[in-house]
ZAMARGU-4260 file (C-alpha; in steps of 0.2 Angstrom, whole numbers, plus 5000, padded with zeros to 4 digits):
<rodrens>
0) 4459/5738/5999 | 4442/5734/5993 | 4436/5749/6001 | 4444/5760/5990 | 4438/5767/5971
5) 4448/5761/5961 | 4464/5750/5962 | 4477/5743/5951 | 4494/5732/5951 | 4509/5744/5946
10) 4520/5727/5942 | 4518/5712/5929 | 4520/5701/5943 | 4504/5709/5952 | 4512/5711/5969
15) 4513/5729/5971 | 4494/5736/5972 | 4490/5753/5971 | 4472/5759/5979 | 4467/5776/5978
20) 4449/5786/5982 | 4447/5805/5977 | 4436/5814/5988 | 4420/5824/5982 | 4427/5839/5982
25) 4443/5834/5971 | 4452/5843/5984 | 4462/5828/5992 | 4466/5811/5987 | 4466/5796/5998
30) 4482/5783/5992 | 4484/5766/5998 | 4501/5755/5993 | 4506/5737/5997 | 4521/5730/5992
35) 4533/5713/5995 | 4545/5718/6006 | 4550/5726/6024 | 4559/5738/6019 | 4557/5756/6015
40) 4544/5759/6001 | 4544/5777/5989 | 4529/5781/5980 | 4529/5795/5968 | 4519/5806/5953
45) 4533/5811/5940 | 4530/5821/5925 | 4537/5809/5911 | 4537/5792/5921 | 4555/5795/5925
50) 4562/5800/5944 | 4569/5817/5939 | 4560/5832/5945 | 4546/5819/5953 | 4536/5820/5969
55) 4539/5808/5982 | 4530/5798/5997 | 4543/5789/6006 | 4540/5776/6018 | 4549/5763/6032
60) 4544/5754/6046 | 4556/5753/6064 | 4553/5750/6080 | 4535/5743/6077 | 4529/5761/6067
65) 4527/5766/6051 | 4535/5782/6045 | 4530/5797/6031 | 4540/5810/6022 | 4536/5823/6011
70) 4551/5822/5997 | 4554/5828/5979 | 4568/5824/5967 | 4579/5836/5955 | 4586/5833/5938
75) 4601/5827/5945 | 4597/5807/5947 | 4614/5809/5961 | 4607/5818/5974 | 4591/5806/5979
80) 4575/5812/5984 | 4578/5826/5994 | 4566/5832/6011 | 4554/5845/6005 | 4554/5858/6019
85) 4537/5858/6019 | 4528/5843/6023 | 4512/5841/6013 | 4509/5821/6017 | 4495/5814/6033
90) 4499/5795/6035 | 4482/5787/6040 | 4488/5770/6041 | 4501/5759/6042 | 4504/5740/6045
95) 4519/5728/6040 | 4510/5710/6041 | 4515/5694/6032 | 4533/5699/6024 | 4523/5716/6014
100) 4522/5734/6021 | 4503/5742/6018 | 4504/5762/6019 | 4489/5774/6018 | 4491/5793/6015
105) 4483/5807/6010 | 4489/5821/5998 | 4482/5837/5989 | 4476/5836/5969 | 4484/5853/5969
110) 4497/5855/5982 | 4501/5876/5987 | 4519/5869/5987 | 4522/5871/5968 | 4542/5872/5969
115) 4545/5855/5976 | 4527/5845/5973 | 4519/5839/5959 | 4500/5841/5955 | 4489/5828/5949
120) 4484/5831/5932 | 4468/5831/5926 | 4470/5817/5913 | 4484/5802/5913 | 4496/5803/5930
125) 4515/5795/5928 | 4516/5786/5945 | 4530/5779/5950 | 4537/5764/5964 | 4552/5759/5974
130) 4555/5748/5989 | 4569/5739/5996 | 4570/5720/5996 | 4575/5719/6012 | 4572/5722/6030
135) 4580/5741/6027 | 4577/5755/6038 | 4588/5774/6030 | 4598/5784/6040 | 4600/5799/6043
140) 4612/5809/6033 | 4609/5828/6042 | 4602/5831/6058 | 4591/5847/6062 | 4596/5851/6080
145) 4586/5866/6078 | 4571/5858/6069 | 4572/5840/6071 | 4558/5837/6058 | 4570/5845/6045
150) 4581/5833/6048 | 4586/5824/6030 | 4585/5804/6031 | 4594/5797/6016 | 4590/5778/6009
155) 4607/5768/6011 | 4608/5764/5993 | 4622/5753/5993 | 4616/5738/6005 | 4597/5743/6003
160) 4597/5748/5985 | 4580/5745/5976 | 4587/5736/5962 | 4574/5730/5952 | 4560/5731/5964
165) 4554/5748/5954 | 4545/5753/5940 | 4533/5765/5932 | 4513/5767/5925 | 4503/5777/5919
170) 4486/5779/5927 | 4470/5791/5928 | 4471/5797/5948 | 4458/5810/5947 | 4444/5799/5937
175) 4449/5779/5938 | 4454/5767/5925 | 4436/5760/5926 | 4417/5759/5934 | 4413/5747/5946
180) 4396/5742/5943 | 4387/5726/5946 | 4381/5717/5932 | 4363/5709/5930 | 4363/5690/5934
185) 4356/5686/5915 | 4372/5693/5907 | 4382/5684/5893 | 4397/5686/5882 | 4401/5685/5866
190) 4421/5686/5862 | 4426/5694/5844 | 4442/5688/5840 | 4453/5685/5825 | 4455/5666/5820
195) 4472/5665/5823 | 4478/5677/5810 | 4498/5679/5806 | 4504/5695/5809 | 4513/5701/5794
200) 4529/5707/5795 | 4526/5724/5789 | 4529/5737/5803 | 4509/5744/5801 | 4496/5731/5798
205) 4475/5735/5797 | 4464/5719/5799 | 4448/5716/5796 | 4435/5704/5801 | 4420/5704/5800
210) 4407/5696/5815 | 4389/5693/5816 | 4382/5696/5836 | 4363/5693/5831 | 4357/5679/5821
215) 4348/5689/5804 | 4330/5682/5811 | 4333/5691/5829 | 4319/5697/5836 | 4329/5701/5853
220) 4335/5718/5860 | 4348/5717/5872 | 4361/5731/5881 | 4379/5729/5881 | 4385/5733/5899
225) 4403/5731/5896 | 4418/5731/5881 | 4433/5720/5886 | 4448/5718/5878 | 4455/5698/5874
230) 4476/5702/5869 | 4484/5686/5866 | 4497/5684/5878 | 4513/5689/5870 | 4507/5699/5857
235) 4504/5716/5869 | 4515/5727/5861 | 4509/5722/5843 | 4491/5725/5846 | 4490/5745/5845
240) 4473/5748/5844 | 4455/5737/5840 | 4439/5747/5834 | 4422/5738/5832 | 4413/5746/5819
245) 4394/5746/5816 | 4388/5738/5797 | 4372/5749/5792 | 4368/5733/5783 | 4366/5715/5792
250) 4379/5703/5783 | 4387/5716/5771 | 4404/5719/5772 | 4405/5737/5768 | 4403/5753/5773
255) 4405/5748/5792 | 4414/5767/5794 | 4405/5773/5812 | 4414/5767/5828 | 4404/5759/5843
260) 4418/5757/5854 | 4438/5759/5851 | 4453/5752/5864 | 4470/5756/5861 | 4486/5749/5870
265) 4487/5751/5890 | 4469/5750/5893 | 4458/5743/5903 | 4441/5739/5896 | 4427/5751/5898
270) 4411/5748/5910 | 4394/5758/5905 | 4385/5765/5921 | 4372/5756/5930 | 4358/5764/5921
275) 4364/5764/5902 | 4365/5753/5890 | 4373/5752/5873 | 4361/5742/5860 | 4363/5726/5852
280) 4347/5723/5839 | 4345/5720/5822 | 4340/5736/5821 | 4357/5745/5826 | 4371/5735/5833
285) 4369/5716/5826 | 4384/5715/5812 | 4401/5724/5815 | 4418/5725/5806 | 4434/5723/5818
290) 4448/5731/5815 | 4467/5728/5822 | 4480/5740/5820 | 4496/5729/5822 | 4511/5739/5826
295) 4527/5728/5821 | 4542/5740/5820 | 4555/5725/5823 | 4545/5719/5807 | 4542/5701/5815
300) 4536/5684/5804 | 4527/5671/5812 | 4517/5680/5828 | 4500/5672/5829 | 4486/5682/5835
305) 4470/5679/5841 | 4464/5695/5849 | 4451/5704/5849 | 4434/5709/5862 | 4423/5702/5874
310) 4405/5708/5874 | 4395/5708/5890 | 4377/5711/5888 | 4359/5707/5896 | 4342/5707/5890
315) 4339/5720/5907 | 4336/5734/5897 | 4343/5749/5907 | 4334/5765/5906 | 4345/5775/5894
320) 4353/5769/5876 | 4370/5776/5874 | 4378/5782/5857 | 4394/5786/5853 | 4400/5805/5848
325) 4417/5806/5839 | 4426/5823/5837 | 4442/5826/5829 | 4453/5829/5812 | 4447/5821/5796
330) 4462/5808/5792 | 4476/5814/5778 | 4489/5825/5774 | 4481/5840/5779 | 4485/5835/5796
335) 4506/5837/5795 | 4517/5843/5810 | 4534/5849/5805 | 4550/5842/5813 | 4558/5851/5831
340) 4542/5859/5840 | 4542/5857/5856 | 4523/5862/5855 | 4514/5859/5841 | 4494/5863/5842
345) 4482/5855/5830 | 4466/5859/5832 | 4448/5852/5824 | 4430/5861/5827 | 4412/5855/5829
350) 4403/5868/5823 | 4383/5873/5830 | 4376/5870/5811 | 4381/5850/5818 | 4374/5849/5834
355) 4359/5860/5828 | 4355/5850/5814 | 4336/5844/5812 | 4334/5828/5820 | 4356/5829/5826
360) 4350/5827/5847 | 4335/5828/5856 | 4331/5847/5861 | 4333/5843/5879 | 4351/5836/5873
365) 4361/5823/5878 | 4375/5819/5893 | 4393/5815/5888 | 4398/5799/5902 | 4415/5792/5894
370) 4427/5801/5883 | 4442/5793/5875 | 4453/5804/5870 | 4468/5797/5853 | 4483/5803/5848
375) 4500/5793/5841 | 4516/5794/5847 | 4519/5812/5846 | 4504/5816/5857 | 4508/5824/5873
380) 4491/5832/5877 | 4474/5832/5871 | 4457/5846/5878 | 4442/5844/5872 | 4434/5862/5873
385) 4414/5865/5875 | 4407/5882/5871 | 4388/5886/5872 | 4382/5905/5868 | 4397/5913/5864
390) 4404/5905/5881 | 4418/5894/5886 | 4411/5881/5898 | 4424/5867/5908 | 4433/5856/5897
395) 4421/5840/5890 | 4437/5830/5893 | 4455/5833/5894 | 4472/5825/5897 | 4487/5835/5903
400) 4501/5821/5901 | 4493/5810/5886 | 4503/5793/5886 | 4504/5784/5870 | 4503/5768/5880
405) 4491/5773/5892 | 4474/5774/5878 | 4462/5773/5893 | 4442/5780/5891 | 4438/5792/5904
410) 4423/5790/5916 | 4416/5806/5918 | 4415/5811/5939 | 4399/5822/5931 | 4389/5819/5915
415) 4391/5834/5906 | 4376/5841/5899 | 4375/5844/5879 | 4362/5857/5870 | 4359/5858/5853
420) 4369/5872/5846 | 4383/5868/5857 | 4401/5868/5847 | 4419/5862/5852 | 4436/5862/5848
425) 4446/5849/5850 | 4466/5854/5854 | 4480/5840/5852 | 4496/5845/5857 | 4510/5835/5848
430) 4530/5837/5854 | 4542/5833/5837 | 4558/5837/5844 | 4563/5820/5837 | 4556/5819/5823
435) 4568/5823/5807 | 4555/5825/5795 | 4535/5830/5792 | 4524/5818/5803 | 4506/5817/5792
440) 4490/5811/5798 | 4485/5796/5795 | 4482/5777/5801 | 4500/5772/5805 | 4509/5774/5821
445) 4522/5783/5813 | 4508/5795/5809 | 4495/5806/5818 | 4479/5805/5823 | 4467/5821/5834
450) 4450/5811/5839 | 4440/5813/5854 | 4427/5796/5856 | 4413/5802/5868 | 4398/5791/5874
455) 4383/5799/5878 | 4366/5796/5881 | 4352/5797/5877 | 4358/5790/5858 | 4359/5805/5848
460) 4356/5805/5827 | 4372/5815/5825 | 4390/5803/5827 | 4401/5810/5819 | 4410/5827/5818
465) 4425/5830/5810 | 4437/5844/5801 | 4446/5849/5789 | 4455/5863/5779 | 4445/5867/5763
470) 4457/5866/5749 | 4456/5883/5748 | 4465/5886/5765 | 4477/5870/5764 | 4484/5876/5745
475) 4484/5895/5748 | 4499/5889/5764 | 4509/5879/5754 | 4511/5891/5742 | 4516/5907/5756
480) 4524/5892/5765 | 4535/5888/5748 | 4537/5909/5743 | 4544/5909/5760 | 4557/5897/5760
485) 4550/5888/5772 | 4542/5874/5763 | 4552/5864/5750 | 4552/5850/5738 | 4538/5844/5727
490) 4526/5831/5735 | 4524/5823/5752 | 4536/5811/5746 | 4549/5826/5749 | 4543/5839/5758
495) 4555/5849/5771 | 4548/5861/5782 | 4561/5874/5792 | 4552/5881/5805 | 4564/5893/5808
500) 4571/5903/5793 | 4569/5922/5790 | 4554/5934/5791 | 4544/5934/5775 | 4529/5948/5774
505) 4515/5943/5760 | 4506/5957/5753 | 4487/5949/5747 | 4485/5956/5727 | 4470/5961/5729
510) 4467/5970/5745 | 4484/5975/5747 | 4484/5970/5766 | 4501/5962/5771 | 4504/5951/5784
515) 4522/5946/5791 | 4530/5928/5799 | 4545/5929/5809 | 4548/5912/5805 | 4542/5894/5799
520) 4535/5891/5816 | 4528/5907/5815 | 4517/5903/5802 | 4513/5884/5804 | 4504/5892/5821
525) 4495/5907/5811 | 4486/5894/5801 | 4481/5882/5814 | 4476/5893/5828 | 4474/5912/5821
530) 4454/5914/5819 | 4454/5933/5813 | 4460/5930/5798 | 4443/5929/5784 | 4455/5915/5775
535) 4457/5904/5790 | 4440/5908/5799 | 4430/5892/5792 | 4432/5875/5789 | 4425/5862/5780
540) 4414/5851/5794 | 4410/5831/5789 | 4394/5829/5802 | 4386/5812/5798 | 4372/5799/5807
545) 4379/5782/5810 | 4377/5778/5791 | 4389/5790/5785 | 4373/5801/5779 | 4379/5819/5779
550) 4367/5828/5790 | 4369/5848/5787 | 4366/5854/5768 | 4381/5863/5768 | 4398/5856/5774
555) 4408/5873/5777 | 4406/5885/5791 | 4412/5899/5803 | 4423/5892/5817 | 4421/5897/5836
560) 4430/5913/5838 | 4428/5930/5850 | 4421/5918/5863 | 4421/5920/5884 | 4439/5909/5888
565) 4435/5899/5901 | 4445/5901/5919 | 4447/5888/5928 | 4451/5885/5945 | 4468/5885/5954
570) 4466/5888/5971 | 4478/5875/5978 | 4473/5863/5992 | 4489/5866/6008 | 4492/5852/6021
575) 4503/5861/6029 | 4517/5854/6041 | 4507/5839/6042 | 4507/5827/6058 | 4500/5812/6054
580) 4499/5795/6065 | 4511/5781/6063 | 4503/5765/6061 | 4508/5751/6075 | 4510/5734/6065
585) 4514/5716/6068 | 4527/5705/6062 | 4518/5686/6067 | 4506/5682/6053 | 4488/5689/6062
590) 4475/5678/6056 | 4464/5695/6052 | 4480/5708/6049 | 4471/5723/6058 | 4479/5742/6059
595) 4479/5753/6074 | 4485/5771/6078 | 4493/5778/6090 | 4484/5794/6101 | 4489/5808/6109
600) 4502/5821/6104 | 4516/5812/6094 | 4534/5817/6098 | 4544/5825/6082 | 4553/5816/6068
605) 4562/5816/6053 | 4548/5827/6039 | 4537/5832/6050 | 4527/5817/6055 | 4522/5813/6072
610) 4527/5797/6081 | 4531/5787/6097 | 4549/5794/6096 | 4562/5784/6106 | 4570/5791/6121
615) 4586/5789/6114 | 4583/5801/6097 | 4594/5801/6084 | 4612/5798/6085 | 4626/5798/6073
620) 4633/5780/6071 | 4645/5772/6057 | 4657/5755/6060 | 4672/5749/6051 | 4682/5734/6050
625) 4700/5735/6046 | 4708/5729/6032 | 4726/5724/6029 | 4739/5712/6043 | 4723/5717/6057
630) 4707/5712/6048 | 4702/5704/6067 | 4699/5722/6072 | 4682/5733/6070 | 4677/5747/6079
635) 4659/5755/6081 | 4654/5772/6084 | 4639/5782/6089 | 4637/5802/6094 | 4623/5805/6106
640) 4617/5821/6098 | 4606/5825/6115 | 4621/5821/6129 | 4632/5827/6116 | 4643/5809/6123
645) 4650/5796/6111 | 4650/5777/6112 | 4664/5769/6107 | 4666/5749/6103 | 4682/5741/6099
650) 4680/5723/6095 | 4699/5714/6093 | 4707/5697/6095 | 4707/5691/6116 | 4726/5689/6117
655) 4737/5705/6111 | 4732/5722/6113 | 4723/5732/6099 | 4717/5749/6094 | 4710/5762/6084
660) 4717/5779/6078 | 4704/5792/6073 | 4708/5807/6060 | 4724/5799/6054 | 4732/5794/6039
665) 4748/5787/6047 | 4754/5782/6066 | 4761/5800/6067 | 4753/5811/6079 | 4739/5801/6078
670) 4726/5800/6092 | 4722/5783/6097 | 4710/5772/6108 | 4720/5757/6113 | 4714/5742/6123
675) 4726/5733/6134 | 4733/5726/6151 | 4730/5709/6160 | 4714/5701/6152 | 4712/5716/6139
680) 4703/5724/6153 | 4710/5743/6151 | 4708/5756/6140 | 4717/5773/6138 | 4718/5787/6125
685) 4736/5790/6117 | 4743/5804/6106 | 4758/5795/6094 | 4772/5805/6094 | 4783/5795/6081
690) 4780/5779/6071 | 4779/5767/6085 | 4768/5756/6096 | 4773/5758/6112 | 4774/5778/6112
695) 4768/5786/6129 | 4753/5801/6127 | 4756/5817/6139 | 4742/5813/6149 | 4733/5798/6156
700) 4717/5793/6149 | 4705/5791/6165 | 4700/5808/6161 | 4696/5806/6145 | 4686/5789/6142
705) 4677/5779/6154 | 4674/5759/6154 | 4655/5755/6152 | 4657/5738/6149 | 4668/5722/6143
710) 4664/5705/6139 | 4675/5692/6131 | 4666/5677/6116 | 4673/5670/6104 | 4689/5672/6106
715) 4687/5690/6104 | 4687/5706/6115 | 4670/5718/6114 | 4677/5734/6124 | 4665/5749/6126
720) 4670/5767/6133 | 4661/5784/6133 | 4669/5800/6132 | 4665/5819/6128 | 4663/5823/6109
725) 4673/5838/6111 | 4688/5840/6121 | 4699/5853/6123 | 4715/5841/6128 | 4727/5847/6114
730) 4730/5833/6100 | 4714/5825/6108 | 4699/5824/6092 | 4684/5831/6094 | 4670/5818/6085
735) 4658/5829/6073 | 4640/5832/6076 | 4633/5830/6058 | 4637/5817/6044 | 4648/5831/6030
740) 4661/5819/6028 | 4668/5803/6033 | 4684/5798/6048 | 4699/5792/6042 | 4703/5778/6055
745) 4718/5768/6057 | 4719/5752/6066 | 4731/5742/6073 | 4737/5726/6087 | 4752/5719/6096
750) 4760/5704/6100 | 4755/5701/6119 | 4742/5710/6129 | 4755/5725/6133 | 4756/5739/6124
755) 4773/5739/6117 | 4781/5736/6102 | 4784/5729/6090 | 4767/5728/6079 | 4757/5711/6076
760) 4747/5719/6064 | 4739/5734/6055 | 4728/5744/6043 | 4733/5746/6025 | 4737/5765/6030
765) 4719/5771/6034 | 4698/5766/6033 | 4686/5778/6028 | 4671/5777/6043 | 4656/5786/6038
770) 4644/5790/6052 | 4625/5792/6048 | 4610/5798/6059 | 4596/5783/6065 | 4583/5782/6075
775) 4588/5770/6091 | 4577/5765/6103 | 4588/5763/6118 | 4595/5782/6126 | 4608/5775/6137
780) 4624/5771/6130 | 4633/5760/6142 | 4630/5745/6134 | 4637/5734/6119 | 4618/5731/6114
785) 4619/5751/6112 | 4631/5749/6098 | 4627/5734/6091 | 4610/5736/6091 | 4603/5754/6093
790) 4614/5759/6082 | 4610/5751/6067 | 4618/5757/6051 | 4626/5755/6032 | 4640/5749/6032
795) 4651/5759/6021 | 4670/5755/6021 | 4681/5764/6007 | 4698/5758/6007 | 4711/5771/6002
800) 4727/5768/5999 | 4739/5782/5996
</rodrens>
C-alpha cells in the first residue's frame, strides 16, 4: 500500500487500512482496502457516517477470485445494500493472503449516476466499513435470466453478519490527511506540553501555559517542517482543540493573541511542503502561549493531562518562510444562531482595504498551501470564497460535510495565488434543529465559532482579518427583531428567537421606504446575507500584523457585492457498465504475497464485473434439517437455473425408510420424495391422499426422478435424484426459479425399510426451506459433492408451528 498517496487505519485496533490515490485530473480516485478476515468486505462513502442513503463497494472472494459490485443503500436500514443497476466500479486487484482480503478499485469523484451513487465531496468524506469475520461467501437472492450481471446477491446476514467488524471515519479523499515529505537529516523536536495538569471538572476549560523554544541569547534561525499533536492517552475526547500562539515579547506572558498553528480533535498533524518553512528565531517565533480547550461535558474530576505539541524543526533553512492568515467572525454575541434552522448561514468578510494595506503582502502576493477550516458542533459546512476584480475565483478552501471531530488542515493539490486587493467571504453553515435555545459565538463547545487558518507563503505583514456587525447594524435588528415579535426577553441571559411567527413590514421614519419579513427566519437571513441594503452593506473589519497592530486607518468598510458568481464545474466522470478483472489469490501464506489478473474476455456475473465464471453458473440451493420425532433427517436442494433440473439430497437414518414432502403443511395431499426398499436403495415420488404412511401415488416414480447416486457412512443414507423443475403430472410440484419466498417442507421416516405404516417419526407440522442463488463451480449435478459442496448456502430454518 506504500504506493499509494495517502493511507489511513479506519479502526482503533489498526487492522483495517484504507489507501487511496486521486489522479491529476480529479476525475477518478484509486481505493485500496485490507481487512482481517475472508469473508465478504463492503466499503462505502455515506453522507452522515451512518449506512442510510450510502454508497457501496462490496466485495468476496470464491473459487480463487475476487468479486466487485456497484451498490447503494436506502433509508430503510431493512432492505441491505441493494445492486445499482448501473455499475460504476473497475476492480484492479484483488488478493486474499495470510487470513486478510486486499481489494483495489477505482471510482469517479463525481459519478453521472447521481440517483444511486454518492460523490466525493470536496472537503471531509464519511467512509464507512464492513466485513465478515468469516470465511463467508453471499448468495444470490434474485437471478437475472435475462441479464445475469443484474442478478442481486444478498449478504447472508444471519450466519455471516458483520457484527462488530464495522465502523465509520471521517477523512479528506480528494486532498489527504497529510504531506508526505522527507525531513532533513539535522531535524529536532521540541514537545510542548502541560505538566501534568488536572482537568477541572467544569464542562469548558481554557489552559494556558506558557513555553520558551529559544533560549533569550539565541542567535539561531531554524524552520519548523512539522506540528504534531501529543494527546495523552485516554484523554482524547477531553482535548478539543490546542493553539500555539506567538508572544510579540520574549518571556512576557501577555498579549500572545496571533495564532501560528491550531489542531482540533480528529487530526492528524500537519506537514509544510518540501520547500517552506515556518520560522523559529528570536526575532518571530521564540516564546509562545499554549492553549487547551478541554471539553468535559460528563464534568469529570481527577483526569490528568499532559498533552500538548511536538515541534519538528532543522536549521536547513528551506527557500520560503510561511505565515499564517486567519479569516473569520470576531468572537461574541454578535455571532447568534437561533433554534430549528436546518440551514443557518453566517458569513464574515476580508475586505480589499485589508489585503491592500501599505506593507499587508508583498505586491507580487502570496500562495495559500494549508487551510484549516473551524466550526463547533453545529457546523455542517464551511467555503472560503476568493474574489479578485469584481470576480468570483474557485473557492480558497471548502468543506461540504464539515465534521466536528474530523478538524483536519487541508493541503492544497495547487497553491492558490493571493494579490493584494484581493477580498473574501468566509460562509459557515450551521444546522440547529436541535438546538432549544440561541447558540452565541464564542470559545465553548456549546458555542460557535466561523474561522478559516490559512498558511501561506511568502510570510505576509497582514495575519489577521476578521468581522463584525458595527453596533449600528447588530442594535438596529434587535429592535425590528423585538417590534416584530420575533425576538423576546431582555438579555442574552433570556433571549428567545421564533423563526417562524407572522409577517411584519417596517417602514424606515425618515425615508419612508418599507421593507417586509415573512417570518423570524426571514429576517435572521436578510441580515446576514442581504448586501443591497445601505444598513447592512458594510462591516466593521479587525485587520492586524502578528502584534495585534491595526493596520488600515479605518476599521469600517463596504463588503463584496454585485460581483461575477463563480460556476463551478459538474460535468460528471461515467464508468459505465464497468468490467473489471478479478484478482486470483492464494490461501498458503506466499513468502512475497503477489497479485495477478486474469486476461482475455471475462464471462458475466453478479453487477457487472467480469470473471472466470464457473460452468456451472448460478443455481438456486437451500437445505433443511427436520425438527421434531425425525431430527435424523435433512434434505438438500439445488435448481440448475441453465438445465432448468433440480438435485435433490435426502440424508436419513440407514435402517427405516424416510422422506420428504414439499409445499405441504400437513401429510394430505402432500407430494413426497421417499426413500425406501432393501438397503435404502429406491426412490420414488408419492402424492398422499389421506393421513398415512403407506398411501400408494397414481403413478410410479421412474418417470419422474432418477437415482444419480447413493452411498451409505455413518450409519446414515446420502440418497441423490434429479428430476425436471416443472412437471405437468397433476399434484406433482413444480420447484420455483427465483428465491420470492421459502418451501414449506415436511419430513418424515418409518419403522423398517418398507414403506408402510405406521410412522417412526416426523416433523413438528412443517420446515421453512429457503432457497438462494450461489455461484458453484461444478455444472454436473449427479453427485453428492454437487449438493454438498457446490451448493453452498445459509442455512436458514424457521420452525412454524401452527
Amino acid at each position: 500500500f506504500d504506493s499509494f498517496e495517502f493511507q489511513t487505519y479506519l479502526d482503533a485496533d489498526e487492522t483495517v487500512l484504507l489507501a487511496w490515490t486521486v489522479d491529476s485530473t480529479r476525475t477518478n480516485i484509486n481505493i485500496a482496502l485490507s481487512y482481517p478476515s475472508t469473508g465478504w468486505g463492503a466499503f462505502g462513502v455515506s453522507p452522515t457516517g451512518q449506512m442510510p442513503l450510502s454508497d457501496i463497494a462490496f466485495f468476496w472472494s470464491e473459487n480463487n477470485a475476487i468479486f466487485l459490485q456497484d451498490r447503494y443503500t436506502t433509508d430503510n436500514r431493512a432492505e441491505g445494500p441493494l445492486l445499482d443497476t448501473q455499475q460504476n466500479l473497475i476492480l484492479l486487484q484483488g488478493e486474499v493472503v495470510d487470513g486478510s482480503t486486499n481489494i483495489v478499485f477505482q471510482r469517479s469523484i463525481s459519478p453521472c449516476d447521481d440517483e444511486d451513487d454518492v460523490a466525493i465531496a470536496t472537503g471531509t468524506s464519511r467512509v464507512l466499513y464492513a466485513f465478515a469475520q468469516n470465511d463467508a461467501s453471499p448468495v444470490m437472492t434474485e437471478y437475472n435470466a435475462d441479464n445475469p450481471e443484474l442478478s442481486v446477491v444478498g449478504v447472508t446476514y444471519q450466519d455471516h453478519y458483520h457484527g462488530v467488524n464495522r465502523g465509520s471515519k471521517s477523512v479528506n479523499l480528494l486532498d489527504g490527511n497529510d504531506l508526505k515529505v522527507e525531513l532533513e537529516a539535522d531535524t529536532m523536536t521540541i514537545d510542548v506540553v502541560v505538566d501534568n495538569y488536572i482537568m477541572p471538572s467544569a464542562k469548558t476549560t481554557y489552559y494556558h501555559t506558557y513555553h520558551e523554544l529559544l533560549s533569550v541569547n539565541s542567535t539561531d534561525v531554524f524552520h519548523i517542517t512539522k506540528f504534531e499533536p501529543i494527546v495523552t492517552a485516554g484523554n482524547e475526547l477531553n482535548v478539543h482543540h490546542m493553539v500555539l500562539y506567538y508572544c510579540p515579547t520574549h518571556g512576557v506572558d501577555s498579549d500572545c493573541n496571533t495564532a501560528a498553528y491550531a489542531w482540533a480533535i480528529g487530526a492528524q498533524g500537519m506537514t509544510f511542503p518540501a520547500d517552506v518553512g515556518f520560522e523559529m528565531s528570536l526575532d518571530y517565533l521564540s516564546y509562545v502561549k499554549l492553549e487547551i480547550h478541554y471539553d468535559n461535558p460528563g464534568q469529570l474530576s481527577s483526569v490528568i493531562d499532559a498533552s500538548g505539541l511536538r515541534i519538528y524543526y532543522t536549521p536547513t533553512l528551506r527557500p520560503h518562510n510561511a505565515g499564517l492568515f486567519e479569516f473569520g467572525l470576531q468572537l461574541g454575541a454578535w455571532q447568534f444562531i437561533p433554534p430549528g434552522m436546518p440551514q443557518a448561514v453566517n458569513k464574515a468578510y476580508c475586505m480589499s482595504e485589508c489585503t491592500a494595506a501599505t506593507d499587508a503582502m508583498p505586491v507580487e502576493g502570496i500562495y495559500a498551501f494549508n487551510a484549516f477550516l473551524h466550526a463547533h458542533t453545529l457546523g455542517v459546512a464551511i467555503e472560503l470564497k476568493h474574489i479578485r476584480n469584481g470576480e468570483e475565483l474557485a473557492p480558497l478552501a471548502v468543506n461540504w460535510a464539515y465534521d466536528f471531530d474530523y478538524q483536519q488542515g487541508l493541503p492544497l493539490a495547487q497553491h492558490v495565488h493571493i494579490l493584494p486587493g484581493d477580498e473574501f467571504i468566509l460562509d459557515c453553515y450551521y444546522d440547529s434543529t436541535q438546538q432549544s435555545g440561541v447558540v452565541y459565538g464564542g470559545e465553548s463547545t456549546e458555542e460557535e465559532m466561523c474561522q478559516a487558518y490559512v498558511y501561506v507563503y511568502p510570510r505576509p505583514k497582514v495575519a489577521n482579518c476578521l468581522s463584525v456587525f458595527t453596533d449600528t447594524q447588530f442594535n438596529g435588528f434587535y429592535s425590528v427583531a423585538t417590534q416584530a415579535g420575533y425576538l423576546t426577553g431582555t438579555s442574552q441571559a433570556n433571549y428567545a428567537y421564533d423563526i417562524s411567527g407572522d409577517p411584519f413590514t417596517y417602514t424606515d421614519s425618515g425615508s419612508g421606504a418599507s421593507i417586509t419579513w415573512q417570518n423570524g427566519e426571514d429576517l435572521y437571513n436578510f441580515l446576514w446575507q442581504d448586501t443591497n441594503l445601505a444598513f447592512l452593506s458594510t462591516r466593521a473589519q479587525i485587520c492586524e500584523d502578528i502584534d495585534g497592530n491595526q493596520i488600515p486607518s479605518s476599521s469600517v468598510f463596504e463588503i463584496p457585492s454585485g460581483y461575477t458568481p463563480f460556476v463551478a464545474d459538474t460535468t460528471c466522470s461515467a464508468i459505465e457498465n464497468a468490467v473489471g478483472q478479478i484478482g486470483t489469490y492464494g490461501t498458503n501464506e506466499p513468502t512475497s504475497p503477489t497479485t495477478t489478473t486474469t486476461s482475455g474476455t471475462p464471462s458475466p456475473l453478479p453487477g457487472g464485473i467480469g470473471g472466470t465464471a464457473a460452468a456451472g453458473g448460478y443455481k438456486l440451493c437451500g437445505q433443511t434439517t427436520s425438527d421434531g420425532t425425525s431430527q435424523d433427517v435433512s434434505v438438500d436442494v439445488c435448481v440448475d437455473l441453465d438445465t432448468d433440473l433440480v438435485s435433490i439430497t435426502l440424508t436419513g437414518p440407514s435402517d427405516v425408510w424416510f422422506a420428504v414432502g414439499f409445499d405441504a403443511m400437513s401429510m394430505h395431499n402432500a407430494y413426497a420424495v421417499v426413500v425406501h426398499g432393501n438397503d435404502l436403495t429406491e426412490c420414488d415420488e408419492y402424492i398422499l391422499t389421506q393421513y398415512s404412511a403407506g398411501t400408494t401415488a397414481p403413478f410410479d416414480g421412474t418417470d419422474g426422478v432418477v437415482i444419480e447416486s447413493q452411498t451409505e457412512q455413518n450409519e446414515q443414507v446420502i440418497m441423490t435424484v434429479s428430476r425436471d423443475r416443472v412437471s405437468s403430472a397433476s399434484g406433482v410440484y413444480s420447484f420455483p426459479n427465483t428465491s420470492t419466498s421459502d418451501i414449506n417442507v415436511i419430513f418424515g421416516k418409518g419403522v423398517d425399510t418398507t414403506y408402510q405404516g405406521p410412522m417412526g417419526g416426523h416433523s413438528n407440522v412443517f420446515v421453512s426451506l429457503s432457497l438462494e442463488y450461489v455461484l458453484v463451480t461444478d455444472s454436473a449435478i449427479s453427485t453428492t459433492e454437487t449438493a454438498d459442496a457446490a451448493c453452498s448456502f445459509k442455512l436458514h430454518m424457521v420452525l412454524l408451528m401452527i
